[in-house]
N, C-alpha and C positions, 0 to 999 in steps of 0.2 A: 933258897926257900922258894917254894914256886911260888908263883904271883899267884894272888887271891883273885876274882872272880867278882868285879863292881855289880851290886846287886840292884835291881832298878827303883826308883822312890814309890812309898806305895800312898795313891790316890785317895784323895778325901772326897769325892762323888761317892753316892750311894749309889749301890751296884742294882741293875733293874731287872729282876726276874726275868728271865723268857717270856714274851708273848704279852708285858707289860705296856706298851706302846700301841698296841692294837686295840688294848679297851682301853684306852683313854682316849683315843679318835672315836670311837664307836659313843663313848657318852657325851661327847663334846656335839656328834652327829644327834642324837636323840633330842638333846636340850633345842639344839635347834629346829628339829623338827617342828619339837612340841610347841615353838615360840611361833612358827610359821601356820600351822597350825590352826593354835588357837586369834591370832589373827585375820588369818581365813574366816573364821565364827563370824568376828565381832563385824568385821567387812559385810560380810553375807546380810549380818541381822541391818546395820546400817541400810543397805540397797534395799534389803525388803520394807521397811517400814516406811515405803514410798515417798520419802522428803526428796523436795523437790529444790531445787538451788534456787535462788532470789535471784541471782542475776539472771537464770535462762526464762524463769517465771513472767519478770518484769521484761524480759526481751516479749515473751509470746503477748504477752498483754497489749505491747505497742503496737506489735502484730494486727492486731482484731482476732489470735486466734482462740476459738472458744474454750473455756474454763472446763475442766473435768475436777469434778467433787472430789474427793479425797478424804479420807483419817487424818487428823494429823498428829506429825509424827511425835514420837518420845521425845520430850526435853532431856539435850544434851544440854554438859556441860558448855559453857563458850557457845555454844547455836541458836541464837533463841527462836523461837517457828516462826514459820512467813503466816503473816495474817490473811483470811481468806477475804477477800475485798465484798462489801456491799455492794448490791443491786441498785442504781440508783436510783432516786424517788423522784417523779413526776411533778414538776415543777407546778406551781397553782395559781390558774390565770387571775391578774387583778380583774376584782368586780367591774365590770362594763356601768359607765354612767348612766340613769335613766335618761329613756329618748326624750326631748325636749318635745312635744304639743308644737305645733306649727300653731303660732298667729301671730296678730299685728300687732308690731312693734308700738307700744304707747308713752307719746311724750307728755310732759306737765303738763296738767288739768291747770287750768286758770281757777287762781284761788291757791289755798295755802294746801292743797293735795298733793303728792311728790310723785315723782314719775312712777308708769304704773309699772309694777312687778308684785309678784305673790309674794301677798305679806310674811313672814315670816311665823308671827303672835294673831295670825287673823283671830278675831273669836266672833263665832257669825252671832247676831239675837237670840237668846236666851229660848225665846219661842217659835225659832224659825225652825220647820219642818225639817228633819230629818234629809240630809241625799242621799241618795241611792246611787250603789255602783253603776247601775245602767241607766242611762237621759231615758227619758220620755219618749215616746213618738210623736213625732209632729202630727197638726192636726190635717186629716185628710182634703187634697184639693179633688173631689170626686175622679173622674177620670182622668184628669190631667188636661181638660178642654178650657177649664175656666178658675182663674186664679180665687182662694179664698174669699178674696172682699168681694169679690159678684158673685163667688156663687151664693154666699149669705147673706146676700144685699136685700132689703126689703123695696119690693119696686113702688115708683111714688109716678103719680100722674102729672107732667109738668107741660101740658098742651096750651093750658090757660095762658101762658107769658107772664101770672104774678109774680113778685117778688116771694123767695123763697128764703125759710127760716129754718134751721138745725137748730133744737135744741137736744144738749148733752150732759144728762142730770152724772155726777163722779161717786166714787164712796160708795158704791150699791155692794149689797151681800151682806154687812156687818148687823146692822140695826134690819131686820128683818119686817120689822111693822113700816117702819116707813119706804124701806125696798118698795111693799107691796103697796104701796100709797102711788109709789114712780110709775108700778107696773102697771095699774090703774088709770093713769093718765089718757083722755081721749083724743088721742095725738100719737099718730110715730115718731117719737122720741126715742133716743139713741142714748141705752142705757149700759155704764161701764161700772163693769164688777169689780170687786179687791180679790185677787186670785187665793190670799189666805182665808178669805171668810168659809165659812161651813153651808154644808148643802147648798152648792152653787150648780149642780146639775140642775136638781129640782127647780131653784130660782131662775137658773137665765131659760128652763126650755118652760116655762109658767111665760117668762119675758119675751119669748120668740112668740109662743103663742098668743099671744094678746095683738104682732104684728109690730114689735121694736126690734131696729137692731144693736146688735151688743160689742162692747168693747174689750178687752182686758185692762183693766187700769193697772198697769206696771206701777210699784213704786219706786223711785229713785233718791238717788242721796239730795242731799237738800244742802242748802247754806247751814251754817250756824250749826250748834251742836244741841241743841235743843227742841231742834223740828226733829221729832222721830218719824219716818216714811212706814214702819211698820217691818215684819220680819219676813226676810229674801229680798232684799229692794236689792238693785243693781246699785253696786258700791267701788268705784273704781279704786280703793285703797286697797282690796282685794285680789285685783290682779286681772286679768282678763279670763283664765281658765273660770275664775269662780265666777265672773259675770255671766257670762256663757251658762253655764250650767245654773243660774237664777232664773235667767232667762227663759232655759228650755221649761224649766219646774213650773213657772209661773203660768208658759203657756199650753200647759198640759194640763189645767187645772178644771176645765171646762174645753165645751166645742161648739161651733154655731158661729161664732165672731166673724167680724169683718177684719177687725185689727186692732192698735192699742193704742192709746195714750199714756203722758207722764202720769202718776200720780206725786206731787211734788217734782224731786228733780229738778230744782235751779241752779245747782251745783254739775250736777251730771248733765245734764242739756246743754251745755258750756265746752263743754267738751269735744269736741271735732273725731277724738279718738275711740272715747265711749261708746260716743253715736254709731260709728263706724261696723262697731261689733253689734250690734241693736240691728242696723239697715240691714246686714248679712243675713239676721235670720228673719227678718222679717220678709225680705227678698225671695229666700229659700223656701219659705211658708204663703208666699204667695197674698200677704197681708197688705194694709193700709196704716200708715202712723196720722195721727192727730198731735200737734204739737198745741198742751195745754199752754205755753208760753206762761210760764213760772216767773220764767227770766228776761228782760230785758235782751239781755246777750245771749236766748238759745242761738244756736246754731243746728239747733236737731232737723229741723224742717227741709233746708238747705242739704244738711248732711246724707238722709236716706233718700231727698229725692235723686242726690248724684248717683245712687245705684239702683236706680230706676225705681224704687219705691212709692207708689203712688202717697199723696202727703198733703196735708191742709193745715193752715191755724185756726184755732178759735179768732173771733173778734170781742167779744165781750163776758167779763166775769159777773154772773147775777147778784153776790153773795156773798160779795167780802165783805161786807157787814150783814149783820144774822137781823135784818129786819124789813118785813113787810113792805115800807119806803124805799129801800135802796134796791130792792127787788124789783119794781115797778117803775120806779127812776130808771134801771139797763135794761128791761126790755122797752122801755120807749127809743133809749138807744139802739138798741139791735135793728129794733122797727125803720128806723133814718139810716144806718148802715144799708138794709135791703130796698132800701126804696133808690138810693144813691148806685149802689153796687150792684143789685139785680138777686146779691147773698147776704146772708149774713148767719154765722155760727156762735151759740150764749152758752156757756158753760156754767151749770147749775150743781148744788149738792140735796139731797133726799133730808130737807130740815122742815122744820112744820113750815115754817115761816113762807119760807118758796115754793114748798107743795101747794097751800093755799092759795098763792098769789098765779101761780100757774093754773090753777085749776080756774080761775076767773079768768085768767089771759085769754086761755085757749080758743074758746068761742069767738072771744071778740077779736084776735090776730084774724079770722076765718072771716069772719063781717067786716074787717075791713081789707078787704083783697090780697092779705100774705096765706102762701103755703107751705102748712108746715111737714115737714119731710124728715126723712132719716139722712143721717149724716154724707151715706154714699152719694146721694143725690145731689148736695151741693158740691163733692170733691168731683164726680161726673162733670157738674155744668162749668165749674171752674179750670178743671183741665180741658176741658173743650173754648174757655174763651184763650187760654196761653195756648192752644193750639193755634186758635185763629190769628193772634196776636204773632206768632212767632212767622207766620204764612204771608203775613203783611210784607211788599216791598222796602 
């Protein structure tokens, strides 16, 4: 039998058409195109919507190099946006302390007054004038040839060689009838105004005219808390800036003067420091001080003549007691001071009692060989004996 012919096994692969192989690389190419692509897109929109990387950002910033503004960009997922940094603000100077006033340092007042510095609770008198942001102007030394107290000095004849008498009535301007009683007086007498009184131009140039010279009667702090001095008195609880500026007020109030005395002030005459600031501007103004001696222990006297201050004290008070007798009792005193001493200066106030008893003095001081003169005239002959005195070997 011829042999049979082994026939070959038939495959279980699916048979692949002609040209099958070709379109399936060709779709497998498309797919990825379109994946290529459309990542192209999303690349492209990313770079355009100008985000900028944090890390190359924060490099330029270190840099110093300058900011260019921007959009900023679309919130990605995962990216959160770089925040555009603030401008920064202008730091704000602390307030500058107020400049401090230059002046002199003030130790304890003797007495129960605490060292001087601006009060903190000052509260000035109730009726004390109003200050003003700008001082006063001092009062004029004409050309600058001759200090205040001569140029306003009343000239007094002292050829005779008599003993010579100052009288110095205080408290003028308030009580205006007995003012005019003082101004009246047939005598150069040396009449000191209260700078708060009213119409003291009209009063003290009535007072020049009649041939007195005038004073400012300063009021100062007193002992005790029951002497009132009146409103603007120099008060060293107040501090120095406000003394000063009393000071100028009071001596702005009138013009004509020679210079001032206390009014009270036995507290503040005490004072070395107080004084200190008083000499300045009375130095400055070209003025004279009278030290009413209030005090036992002034030192005012001492105090402004160490800054060249011309300066004298009273010798006797007419009138510490309000009566006709004790009136006439201290001027026989004064009378035995000028006969002794060649001077003598009484300090009076404008009361009936002393008006009268002065108005009978006057004639008879004159009948018995005293001259009586305005006050420059004994501080004249006084500082011409401490000249001489001083000249002695």
């Amino acid at each position: 039998m011829a042999a049979q012919r082994k026939k070959p096994a038939r495959s279980t692969k699916k048979a692949i058409p002609p040209g099958g192989g070709l379109l399936r690389r060709a779709g497998v190419a498309s797919v990825a195109a379109c994946v290529l692509f459309g990542g192209g897109i999303a690349v492209g929109a990313w770079i355009a919507g100008g985000t900028s990387l944090p890390e190359l950002s924060a490099s330029r910033d270190l840099l110093g190099s300058p900011q260019i503004a921007t959009q900023p960009a679309p919130l990605t997922a995962g990216r959160p946006p770089v925040p555009t940094p603030k401008p920064a603000q202008p730091r704000a100077e602390a307030p500058k302390a107020a400049a401090v006033p230059a002046g002199i340092p003030l130790p304890k007042m003797t007495g129960a007054v605490e060292a001087l510095k601006p009060a903190e609770t000052a509260v000035k008198p109730a009726s004390a004038p109003a200050q003003v942001a700008a001082l006063p102007p001092k009062p004029s030394v004409d050309d600058g040839s001759l200090p205040a107290w001569r140029r306003y000095a009343v000239p007094a004849d002292l050829s005779g060689g008599a003993p010579i008498i100052a009288i110095v009535l205080d408290d003028l301007g308030i009580d205006t009838r007995r003012s005019n009683r003082a101004i009246a007086l047939p005598a150069p007498v040396t009449l000191a105004f209260l700078p708060y009184a009213e119409g003291l131009e009209e009063q003290t140039a009535a007072a020049r005219a009649a041939g007195h010279e005038l004073l400012v009667h300063i009021p100062m702090q007193p002992h005790g808390e029951d002497a009132d001095p009146g409103p603007n008195a120099l008060d060293m609880r107040l501090g120095a800036i406000e003394v000063l500026s009393r000071l100028d007020w009071d001596l702005a109030r009138f013009s004509g003067y020679v210079g001032i005395n206390n009014h009270m002030g036995s507290l503040f005459t005490e004072s070395e420091a107080g004084m200190r600031l008083v000499a300045e501007g009375l130095r400055d103004r070209g003025l004279m001080f009278l030290d009413s001696l209030t005090s036992p222990k002034s030192v005012a006297a001492a105090t402004v003549a160490s800054y060249g201050v011309p300066t004298t004290a009273r010798d006797v008070f007419l009138d510490n007691t309000d009566s006709p007798e004790e009136v006439a009792m201290r001027l026989e005193q004064t009378e035995k001071i000028a006969r002794k001493a060649g001077t003598a200066i009484a300090i009076g106030h404008p009361r009936d009692n002393t008006l009268d008893v002065l108005e009978a003095w006057i004639p008879k001081a004159k009948a018995a060989g005293f001259t009586l003169v305005p006050l420059t005239a004994v501080l004249n002959v006084r500082r011409g004996m401490a000249t001489q005195q001083a000249s002695r070997p």
